[in-house]
C-alpha positions in Angstrom: -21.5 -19.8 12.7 -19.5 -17.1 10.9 -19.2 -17.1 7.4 -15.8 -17.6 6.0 -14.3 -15.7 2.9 -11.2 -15.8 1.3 -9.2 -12.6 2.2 -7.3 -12.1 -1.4 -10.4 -12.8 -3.5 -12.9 -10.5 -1.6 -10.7 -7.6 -1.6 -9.5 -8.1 -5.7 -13.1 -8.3 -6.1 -13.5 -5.0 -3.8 -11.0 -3.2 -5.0 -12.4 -3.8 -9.1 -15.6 -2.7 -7.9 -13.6 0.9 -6.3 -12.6 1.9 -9.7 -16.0 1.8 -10.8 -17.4 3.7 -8.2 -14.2 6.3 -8.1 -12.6 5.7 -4.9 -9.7 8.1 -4.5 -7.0 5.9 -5.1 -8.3 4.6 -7.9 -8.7 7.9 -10.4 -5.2 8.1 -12.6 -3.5 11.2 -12.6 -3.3 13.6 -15.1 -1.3 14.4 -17.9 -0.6 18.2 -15.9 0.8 15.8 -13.3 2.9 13.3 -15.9 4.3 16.5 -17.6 5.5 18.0 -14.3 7.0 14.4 -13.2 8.9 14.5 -16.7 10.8 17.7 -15.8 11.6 16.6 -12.8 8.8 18.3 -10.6 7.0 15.6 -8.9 5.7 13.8 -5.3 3.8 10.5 -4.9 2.4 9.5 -1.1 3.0 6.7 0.7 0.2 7.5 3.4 -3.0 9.3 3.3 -1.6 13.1 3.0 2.3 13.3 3.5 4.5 13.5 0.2 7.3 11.3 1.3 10.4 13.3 0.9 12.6 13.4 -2.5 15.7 12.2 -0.8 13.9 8.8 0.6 14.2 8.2 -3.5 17.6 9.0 -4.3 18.2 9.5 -8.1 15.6 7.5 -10.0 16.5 8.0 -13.5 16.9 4.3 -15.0 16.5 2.4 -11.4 14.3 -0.9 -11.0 11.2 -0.1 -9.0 8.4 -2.2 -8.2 4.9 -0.4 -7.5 4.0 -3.2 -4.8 0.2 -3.4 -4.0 0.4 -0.2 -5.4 -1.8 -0.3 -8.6 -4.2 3.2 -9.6 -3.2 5.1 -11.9 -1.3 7.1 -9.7 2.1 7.0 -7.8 3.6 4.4 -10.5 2.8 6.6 -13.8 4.1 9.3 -12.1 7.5 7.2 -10.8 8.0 5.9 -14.5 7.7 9.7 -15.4 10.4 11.1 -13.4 13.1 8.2 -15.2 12.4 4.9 -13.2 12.0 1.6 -15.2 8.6 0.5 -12.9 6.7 -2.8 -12.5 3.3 -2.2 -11.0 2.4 -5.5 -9.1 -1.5 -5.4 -7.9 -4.2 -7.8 -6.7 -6.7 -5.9 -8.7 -6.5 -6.3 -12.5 -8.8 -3.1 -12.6 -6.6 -1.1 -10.7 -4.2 -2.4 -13.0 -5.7 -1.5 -15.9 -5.9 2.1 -14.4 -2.0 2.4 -14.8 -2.4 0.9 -18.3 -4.6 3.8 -19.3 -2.1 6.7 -18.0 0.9 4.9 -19.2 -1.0 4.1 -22.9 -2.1 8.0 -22.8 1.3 9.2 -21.8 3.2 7.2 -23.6 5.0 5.4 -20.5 6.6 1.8 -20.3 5.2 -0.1 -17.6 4.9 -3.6 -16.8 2.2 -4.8 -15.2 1.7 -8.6 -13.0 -1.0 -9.6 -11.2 -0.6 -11.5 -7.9 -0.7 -11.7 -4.1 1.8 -9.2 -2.8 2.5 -12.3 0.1 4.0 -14.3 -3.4 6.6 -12.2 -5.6 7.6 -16.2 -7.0 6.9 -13.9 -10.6 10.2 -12.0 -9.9 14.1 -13.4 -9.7 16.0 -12.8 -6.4 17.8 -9.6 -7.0 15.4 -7.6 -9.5 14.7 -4.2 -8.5 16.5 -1.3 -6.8 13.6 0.2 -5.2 9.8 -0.8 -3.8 7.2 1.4 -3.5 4.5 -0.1 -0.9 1.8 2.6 0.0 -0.9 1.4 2.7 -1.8 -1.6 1.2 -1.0 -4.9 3.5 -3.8 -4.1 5.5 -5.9 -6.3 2.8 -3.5 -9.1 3.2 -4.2 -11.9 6.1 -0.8 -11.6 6.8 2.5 -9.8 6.1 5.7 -11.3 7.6 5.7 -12.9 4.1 5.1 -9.7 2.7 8.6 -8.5 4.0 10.6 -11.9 3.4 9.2 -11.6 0.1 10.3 -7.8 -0.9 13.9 -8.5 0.9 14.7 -11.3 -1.3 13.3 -9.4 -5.0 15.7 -6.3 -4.0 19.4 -6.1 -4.7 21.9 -5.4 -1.9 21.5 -1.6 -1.5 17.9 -1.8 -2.3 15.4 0.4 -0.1 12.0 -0.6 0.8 9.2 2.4 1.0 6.0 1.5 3.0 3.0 2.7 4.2 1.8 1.3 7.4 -1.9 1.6 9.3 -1.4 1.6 12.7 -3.8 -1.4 14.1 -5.6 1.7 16.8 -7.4 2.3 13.7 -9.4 -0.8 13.7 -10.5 -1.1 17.4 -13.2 1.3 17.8 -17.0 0.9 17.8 -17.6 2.0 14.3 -21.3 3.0 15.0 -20.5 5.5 17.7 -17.6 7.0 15.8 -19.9 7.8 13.4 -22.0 9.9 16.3 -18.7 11.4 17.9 -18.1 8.9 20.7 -14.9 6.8 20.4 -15.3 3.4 22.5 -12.8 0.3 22.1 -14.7 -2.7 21.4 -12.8 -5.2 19.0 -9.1 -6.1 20.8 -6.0 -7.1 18.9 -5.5 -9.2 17.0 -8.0 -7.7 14.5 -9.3 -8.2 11.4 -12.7 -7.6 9.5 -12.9 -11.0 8.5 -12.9 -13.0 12.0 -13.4 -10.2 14.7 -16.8 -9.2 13.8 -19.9 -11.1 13.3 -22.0 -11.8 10.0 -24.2 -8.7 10.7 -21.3 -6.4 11.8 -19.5 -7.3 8.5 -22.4 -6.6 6.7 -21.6 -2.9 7.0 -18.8 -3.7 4.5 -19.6 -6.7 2.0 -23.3 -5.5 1.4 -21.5 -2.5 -0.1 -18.7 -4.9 -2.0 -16.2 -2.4 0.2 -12.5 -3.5 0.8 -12.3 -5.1 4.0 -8.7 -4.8 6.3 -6.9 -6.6 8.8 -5.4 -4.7 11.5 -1.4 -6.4 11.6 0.4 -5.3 15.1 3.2 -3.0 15.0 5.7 -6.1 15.6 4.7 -7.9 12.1 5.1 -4.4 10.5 7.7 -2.8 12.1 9.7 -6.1 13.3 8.7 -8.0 10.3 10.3 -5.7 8.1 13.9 -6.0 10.8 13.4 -10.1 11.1 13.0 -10.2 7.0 16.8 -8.7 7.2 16.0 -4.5 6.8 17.6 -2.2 8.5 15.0 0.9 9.2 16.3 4.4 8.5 13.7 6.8 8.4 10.2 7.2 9.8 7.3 9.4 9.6 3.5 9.4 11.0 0.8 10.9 9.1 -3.0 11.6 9.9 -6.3 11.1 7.7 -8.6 14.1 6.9 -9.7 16.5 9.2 -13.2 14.5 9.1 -11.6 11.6 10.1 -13.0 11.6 14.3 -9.7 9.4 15.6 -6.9 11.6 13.7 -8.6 14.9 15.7 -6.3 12.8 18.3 -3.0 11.2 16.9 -2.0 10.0 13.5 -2.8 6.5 12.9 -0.3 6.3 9.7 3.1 6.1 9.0 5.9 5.1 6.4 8.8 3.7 6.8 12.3 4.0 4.6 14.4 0.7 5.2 17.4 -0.5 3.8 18.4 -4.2 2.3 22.2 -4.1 3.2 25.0 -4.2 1.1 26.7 -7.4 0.4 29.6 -8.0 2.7 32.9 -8.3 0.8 
């Protein structure tokens, strides 16, 4: 019998356990970078290596945003630089303090909430221009709700930024990536906690590493339409040359979509 785990409380615990061991999302910028955002010289990425371009933004200076999933250190510091009035909304409350640190040493107004990004119950319908989602829904069990959720927190107007992980990612034989062979094993759906078996997950929770949930391109891409968006802009993006599967395509990409105005 598989062992069950809950997916929100192993991966808050994961993702505490990152910032202690320094994974790269998790080291806050510095105060060369806060400085630059201030003058109005700055990028944050919504994908592994791809700025995501200055007009997906529009002008930021006094705008609601909400750093979704998105606690570090990082993109939101750097946001709340460059003029925007940001709430960083995390699952981690070390992540979260990571933002607290930059914003404390920078002198930057955050606000910061704890939560499941699938419940935004903490924010009033209509309460931010803008979110910033970087590839983060992958540790949530599901995300339709993830998209109902954003929708109904953003004013008419709003735009929704998100990075998404293309599910490919998840359906190779680990173990012979790792000696240059790529071989589909696990088929969708797909998801570290169910698809594999005690010993196979053992890879991950020995190591207290994040584990992720491949979600199909119709609960990303069509979620995000259903929920109400209208999509405007797309790009793909690939991991680092090391990474074996983007020698072949990118397995990344972020979407710009669009909560529509109110009709008169």
């Amino acid at each position: 019998m598989k062992t069950e785990l809950d997916v929100r409380t192993y991966n808050r615990e994961a993702w505490n356990g990152e910032v202690g061991r320094g994974n790269r999302w998790t080291v806050p910028v510095s105060p060369e970078v806060i400085a630059a955002a201030r003058r109005g010289d700055w990028s944050v990425v919504l994908t592994p290596t791809k700025p995501v371009p200055r007009a997906w933004f529009g002008d930021l200076k006094g705008k609601d945003v909400l750093g979704l999933a998105s606690a570090g250190g990082q993109q939101c510091p750097v946001l709340a630089a460059a003029g925007a009035r940001v709430t960083v909304f995390d699952n981690s409350p070390a992540q979260l303090a990571q933002d607290r640190k930059v914003a404390e040493r920078e002198g930057l107004s955050l606000q910061y909430v704890e939560g499941d990004m699938r419940d935004l119950s903490a924010f009033a319908d209509e309460s931010f221009d803008l979110i910033f989602h970087p590839c983060s829904n992958c540790f949530a069990e599901e995300i339709r709700s993830v998209w109902r959720e954003a929708f109904r927190v953003l004013r008419p107007g709003g735009v929704l930024l998100s990075g998404l992980c293309n599910p490919v990612r998840y359906l190779f034989d680990p173990a012979e990536e790792e000696q240059g062979v790529m071989r589909l094993k696990y088929p969708m759906p797909y998801s570290d906690f169910t698809s594999l078996t005690d010993e196979e997950r053992r890879r991950y929770s020995d190591k207290n590493e994040p584990m992720c949930v491949g979600h199909s391109l119709e609960d990303q891409l069509g979620g995000q339409l259903d929920a109400g968006f209208v999509l405007t802009h797309l790009f793909e993006d690939k991991y680092e040359a090391k990474d074996l599967l983007s020698t072949f395509l990118s397995t990344f990409m972020a979407t710009r979509a669009l909560k529509p105005a109110s009709r008169s």
